[in-house]
ZAMARGU-4260 file (C-alpha; in steps of 0.2 Angstrom, whole numbers, plus 5000, padded with zeros to 4 digits):
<rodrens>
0) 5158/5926/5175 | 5173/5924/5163 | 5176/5907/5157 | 5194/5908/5157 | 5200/5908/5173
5) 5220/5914/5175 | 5231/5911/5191 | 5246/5923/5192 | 5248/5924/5208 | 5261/5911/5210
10) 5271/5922/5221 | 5258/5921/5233 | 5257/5903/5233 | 5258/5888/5221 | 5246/5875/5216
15) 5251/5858/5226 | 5259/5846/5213 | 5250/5829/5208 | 5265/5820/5212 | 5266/5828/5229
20) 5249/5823/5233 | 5252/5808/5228 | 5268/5804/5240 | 5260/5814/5254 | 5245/5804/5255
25) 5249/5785/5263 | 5257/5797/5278 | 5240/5802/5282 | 5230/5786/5287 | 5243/5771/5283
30) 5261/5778/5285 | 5255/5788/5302 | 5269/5784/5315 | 5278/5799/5326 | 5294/5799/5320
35) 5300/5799/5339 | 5294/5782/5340 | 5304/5767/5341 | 5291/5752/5334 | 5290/5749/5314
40) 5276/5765/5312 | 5288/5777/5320 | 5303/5772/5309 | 5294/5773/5292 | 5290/5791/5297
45) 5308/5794/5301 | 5315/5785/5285 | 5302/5796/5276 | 5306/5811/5284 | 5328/5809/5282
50) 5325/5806/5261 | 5315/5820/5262 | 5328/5829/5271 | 5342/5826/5260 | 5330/5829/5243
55) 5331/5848/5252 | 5347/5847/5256 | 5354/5842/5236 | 5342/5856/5231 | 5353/5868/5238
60) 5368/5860/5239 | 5368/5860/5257 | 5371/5843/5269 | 5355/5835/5275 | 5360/5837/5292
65) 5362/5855/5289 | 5342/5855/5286 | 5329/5861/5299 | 5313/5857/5296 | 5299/5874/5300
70) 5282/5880/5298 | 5287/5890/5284 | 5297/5906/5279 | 5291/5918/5293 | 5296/5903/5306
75) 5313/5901/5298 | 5316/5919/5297 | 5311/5921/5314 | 5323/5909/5320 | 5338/5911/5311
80) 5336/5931/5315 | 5332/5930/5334 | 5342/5913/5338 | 5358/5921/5331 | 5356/5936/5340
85) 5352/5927/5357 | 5365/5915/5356 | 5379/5925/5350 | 5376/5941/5361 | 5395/5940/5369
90) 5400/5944/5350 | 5392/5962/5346 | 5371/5967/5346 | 5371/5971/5328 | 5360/5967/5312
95) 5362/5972/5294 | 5345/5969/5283 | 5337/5979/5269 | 5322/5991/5266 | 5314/5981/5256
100) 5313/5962/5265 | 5296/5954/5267 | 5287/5956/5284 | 5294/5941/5290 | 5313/5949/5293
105) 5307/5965/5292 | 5295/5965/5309 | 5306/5952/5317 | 5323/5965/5314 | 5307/5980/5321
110) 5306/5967/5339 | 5326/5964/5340 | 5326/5985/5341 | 5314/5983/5357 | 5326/5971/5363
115) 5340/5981/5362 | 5349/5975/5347 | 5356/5988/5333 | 5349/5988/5317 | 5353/5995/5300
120) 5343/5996/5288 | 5352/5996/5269 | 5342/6007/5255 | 5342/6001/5237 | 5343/6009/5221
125) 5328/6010/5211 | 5329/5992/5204 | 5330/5987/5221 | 5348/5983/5223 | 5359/5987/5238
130) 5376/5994/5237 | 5390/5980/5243 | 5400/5995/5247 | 5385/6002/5258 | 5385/5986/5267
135) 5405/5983/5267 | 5403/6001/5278 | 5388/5997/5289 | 5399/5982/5295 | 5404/5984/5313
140) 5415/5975/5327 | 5397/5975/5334 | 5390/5967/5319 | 5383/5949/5322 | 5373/5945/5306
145) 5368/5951/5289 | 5351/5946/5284 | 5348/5950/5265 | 5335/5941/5254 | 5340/5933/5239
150) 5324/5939/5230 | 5310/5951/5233 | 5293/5946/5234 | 5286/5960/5227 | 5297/5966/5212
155) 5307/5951/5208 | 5325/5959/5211 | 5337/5946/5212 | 5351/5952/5225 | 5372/5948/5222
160) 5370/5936/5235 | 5388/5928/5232 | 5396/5944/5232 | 5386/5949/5251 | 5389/5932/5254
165) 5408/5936/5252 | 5409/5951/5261 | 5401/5942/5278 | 5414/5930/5276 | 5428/5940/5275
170) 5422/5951/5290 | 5417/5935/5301 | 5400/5940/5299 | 5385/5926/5299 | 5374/5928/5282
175) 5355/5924/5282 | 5345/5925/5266 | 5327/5924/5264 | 5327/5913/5249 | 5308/5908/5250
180) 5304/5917/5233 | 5318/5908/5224 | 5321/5890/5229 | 5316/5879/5217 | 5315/5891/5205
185) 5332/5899/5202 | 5350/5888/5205 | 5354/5891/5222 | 5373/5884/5231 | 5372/5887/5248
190) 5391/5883/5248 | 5395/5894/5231 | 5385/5908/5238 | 5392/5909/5255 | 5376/5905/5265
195) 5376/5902/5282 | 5356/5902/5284 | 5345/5902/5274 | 5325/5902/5273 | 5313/5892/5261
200) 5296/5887/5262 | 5286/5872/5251 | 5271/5880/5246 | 5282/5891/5236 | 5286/5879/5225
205) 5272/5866/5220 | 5272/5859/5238 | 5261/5859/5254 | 5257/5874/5267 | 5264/5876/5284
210) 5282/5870/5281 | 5296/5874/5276 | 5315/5873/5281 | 5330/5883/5290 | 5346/5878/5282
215) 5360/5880/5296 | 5379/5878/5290 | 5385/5867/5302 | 5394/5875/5316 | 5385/5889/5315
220) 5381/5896/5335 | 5363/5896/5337 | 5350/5890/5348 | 5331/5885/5350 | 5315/5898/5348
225) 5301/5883/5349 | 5307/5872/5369 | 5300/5855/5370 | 5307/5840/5366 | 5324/5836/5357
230) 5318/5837/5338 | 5327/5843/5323 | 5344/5843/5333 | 5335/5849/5349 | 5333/5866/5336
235) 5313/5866/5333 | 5303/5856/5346 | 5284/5848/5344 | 5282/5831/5332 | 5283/5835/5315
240) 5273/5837/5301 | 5276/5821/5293 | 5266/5821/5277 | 5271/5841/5275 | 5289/5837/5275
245) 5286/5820/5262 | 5278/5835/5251 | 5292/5845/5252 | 5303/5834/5248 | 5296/5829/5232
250) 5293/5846/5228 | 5309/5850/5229 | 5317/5834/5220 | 5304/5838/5206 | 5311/5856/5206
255) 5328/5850/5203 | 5323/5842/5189 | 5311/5851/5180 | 5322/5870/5184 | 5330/5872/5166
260) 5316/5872/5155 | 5305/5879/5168 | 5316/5895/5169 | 5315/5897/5149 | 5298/5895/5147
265) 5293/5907/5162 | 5307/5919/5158 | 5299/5918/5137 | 5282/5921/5147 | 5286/5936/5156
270) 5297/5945/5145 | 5281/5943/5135 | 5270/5949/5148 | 5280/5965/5152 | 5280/5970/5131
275) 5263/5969/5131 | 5260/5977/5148 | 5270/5992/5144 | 5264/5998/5128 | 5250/6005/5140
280) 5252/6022/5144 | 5257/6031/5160 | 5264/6012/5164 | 5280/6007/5170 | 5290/5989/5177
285) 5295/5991/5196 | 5313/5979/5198 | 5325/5974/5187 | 5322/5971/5167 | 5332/5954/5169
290) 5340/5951/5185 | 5322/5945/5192 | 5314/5928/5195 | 5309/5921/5179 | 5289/5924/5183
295) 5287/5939/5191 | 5283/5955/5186 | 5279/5971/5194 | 5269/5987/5184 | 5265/6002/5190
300) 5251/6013/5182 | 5247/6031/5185 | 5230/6039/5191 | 5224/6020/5197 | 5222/6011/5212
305) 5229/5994/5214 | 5215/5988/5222 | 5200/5992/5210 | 5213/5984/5197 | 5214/5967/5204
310) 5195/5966/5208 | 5191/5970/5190 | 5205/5959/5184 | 5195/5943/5197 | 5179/5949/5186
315) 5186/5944/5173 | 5194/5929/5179 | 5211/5933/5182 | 5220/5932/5201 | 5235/5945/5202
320) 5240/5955/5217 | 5244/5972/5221 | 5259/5976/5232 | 5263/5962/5246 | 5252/5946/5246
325) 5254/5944/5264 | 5247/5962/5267 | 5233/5966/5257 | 5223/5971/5269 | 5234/5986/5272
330) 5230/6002/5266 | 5249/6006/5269 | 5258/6009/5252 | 5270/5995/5248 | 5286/6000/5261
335) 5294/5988/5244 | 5290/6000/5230 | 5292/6017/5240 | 5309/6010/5248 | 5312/6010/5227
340) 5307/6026/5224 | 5287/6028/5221 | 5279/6042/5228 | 5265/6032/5240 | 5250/6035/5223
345) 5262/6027/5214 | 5263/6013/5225 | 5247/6010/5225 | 5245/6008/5207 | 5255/5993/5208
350) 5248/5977/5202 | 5262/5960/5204 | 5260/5947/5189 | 5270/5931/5195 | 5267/5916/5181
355) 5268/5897/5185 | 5274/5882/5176 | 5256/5879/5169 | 5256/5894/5163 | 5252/5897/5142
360) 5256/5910/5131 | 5235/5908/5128 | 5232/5916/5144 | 5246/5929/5144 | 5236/5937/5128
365) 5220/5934/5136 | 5228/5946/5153 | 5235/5957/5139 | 5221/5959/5129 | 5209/5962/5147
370) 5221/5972/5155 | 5221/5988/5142 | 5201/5990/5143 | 5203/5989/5164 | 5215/6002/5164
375) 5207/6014/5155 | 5190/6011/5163 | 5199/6015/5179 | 5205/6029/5174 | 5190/6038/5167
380) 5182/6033/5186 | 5198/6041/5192 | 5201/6063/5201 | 5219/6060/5195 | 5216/6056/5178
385) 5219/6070/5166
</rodrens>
């Protein structure tokens, strides 16, 4: 085994913070009250649950009442998604979403179809941008809501969201964004941006698995997926996960501090990574050079397979992905990189980069100095090669 051992994979999910730990822990065995619970136990929950709340809510500049607390993304996507269009039915059976949004949207747009709901489906350029004038003419009396996310998973882009934000607005169109890939780690104004729901999820961001949060502009028409009791506004029943949402909370008021010079030194990281990584041949960046959260990074190389790639790359002690974390089981290429462009070999060449805060400039030289010799080893293995 390789002694250095490098985690880029941060797109996939994040190392839990020290200090999240630390304030999650007394709701485990001394703080373990229901929040529904009217004695002392059940009120420290609650009180720990509403200054988590609004730590989410200054995050995003939303109100803490405006806050909905999930499972994660998927659940949050799921909800905003079917709950609009069930609760707003009288007002048109259309959605508008993209080619390229992460499983979550995507599938749950693919069930709205077998319910009978419209859906189109925007393509994007090859940085993986959608036109705002392709959208400004898919809008239709019919149209109920527009679900865009704010950042791709796979290749980084970073969509106009103010200006599709803007365009929902004027058209009396609800606006959801998948914003799980950039909460936390890019500035995000639910009120500059025009938002009316978006998605986020903790792990994302130096926080606990299984939660994450729905933000819901208030007055927004929308009703409950999970029945049972009255929490979260009657909006997402069951008791909730107490210590998940206490992590969350300090995750996100530690990502409010910390943003600024976590975006410079995970933008200086990449920039570096992508130098390096290009001066390989038959290689190339999938998204866009600059508008792209600060530590991702997408390459392509010719006449290789993604997968042989990341195995050798765990040999050597360093976690990547290829194509979509959340589908790597799939032999599928990437619907992402061929929704861009790339012929499905292409696609499947792919291999995603995406750096943390504990990230060095010692272990982007150590990927760039084993990733060269992989390649080429690969290659000579490989029918496509020349």
């Amino acid at each position: 085994m390789h002694a250095m051992k490098v985690y880029l994979d941060h797109g996939a999910t994040t190392p839990v913070d020290k200090e999240v730990v630390k304030a999650m822990q007394p709701y485990f065995t001394e703080k373990y009250g229901n929040a529904s619970s009217l004695h002392s136990f059940g009120r420290e929950a609650k009180e720990a649950m509403e200054k988590a709340r609004k730590s989410v809510a200054k995050l995003i500049n939303a109100e803490p009442k405006e806050i909905i607390f999930t499972s994660g993304g998927t659940e949050a996507d799921n909800i905003a998604i079917k709950e609009i269009m069930f609760t707003n039915r009288n007002k048109g059976n259309h959605i508008i979403t993209s080619r390229i949004e992460h499983h979550a949207v995507e599938n749950t747009c693919k069930f709205m179809e077998k319910m009978g709901f419209k859906v189109t489906y925007l393509s994007v350029d090859k940085n993986g941008f959608i036109s705002l004038d392709d959208l400004r003419k898919a809008i239709t009396k019919e149209t109920v809501l527009v679900s865009i996310m704010h950042a791709n998973n796979e290749i980084g882009t970073i969509q106009p969201i103010e200006e599709i934000g803007k365009i929902c607005k004027e058209n009396d169109v609800y606006f959801h964004t998948d914003a799980v890939q950039t909460v936390g780690k890019v500035a995000v104004d639910v009120k500059k941006m025009n938002i009316d729901l978006l998605s986020s999820s903790a792990h994302k961001l130096y926080g606990p698995k299984g939660v994450g949060c729905l933000f819901v502009k208030e007055g927004t028409r929308i009703g409950s997926l999970i029945h049972g009791g009255n929490h979260e506004k009657g909006l997402r029943a069951g008791t909730e996960n107490v210590s998940g949402i206490v992590g969350f909370g300090k995750a996100c008021e530690l990502a409010g501090k910390r943003m600024d010079k976590e975006v410079e030194h995970l933008t200086k990281l990449r920039d570096k990574l992508i130098k390096g990584v290009l001066e390989i041949k038959d290689s190339w960046l999938n998204g866009d050079p600059s508008k792209r959260v600060p530590g991702n990074t997408n390459f392509s190389f010719r006449y290789i397979e993604g997968e042989s790639l990341i195995m050798y790359l765990d040999e050597m002690g360093i976690a990547a992905s290829t194509g979509s974390a959340c589908s790597t089981k799939e032999l599928k290429p990437s619907h992402v990189l061929t929704a861009i462009g790339l012929k499905p070999e292409e696609a499947h060449g792919s291999l995603r980069l995406t750096l943390g805060k504990d990230n060095t400039e010692e272990e982007v030289e150590h990927v760039l100095k084993a990733l060269p010799e992989i390649v080429e080893k690969l290659r000579k293995m490989s029918p496509l090669a020349k």
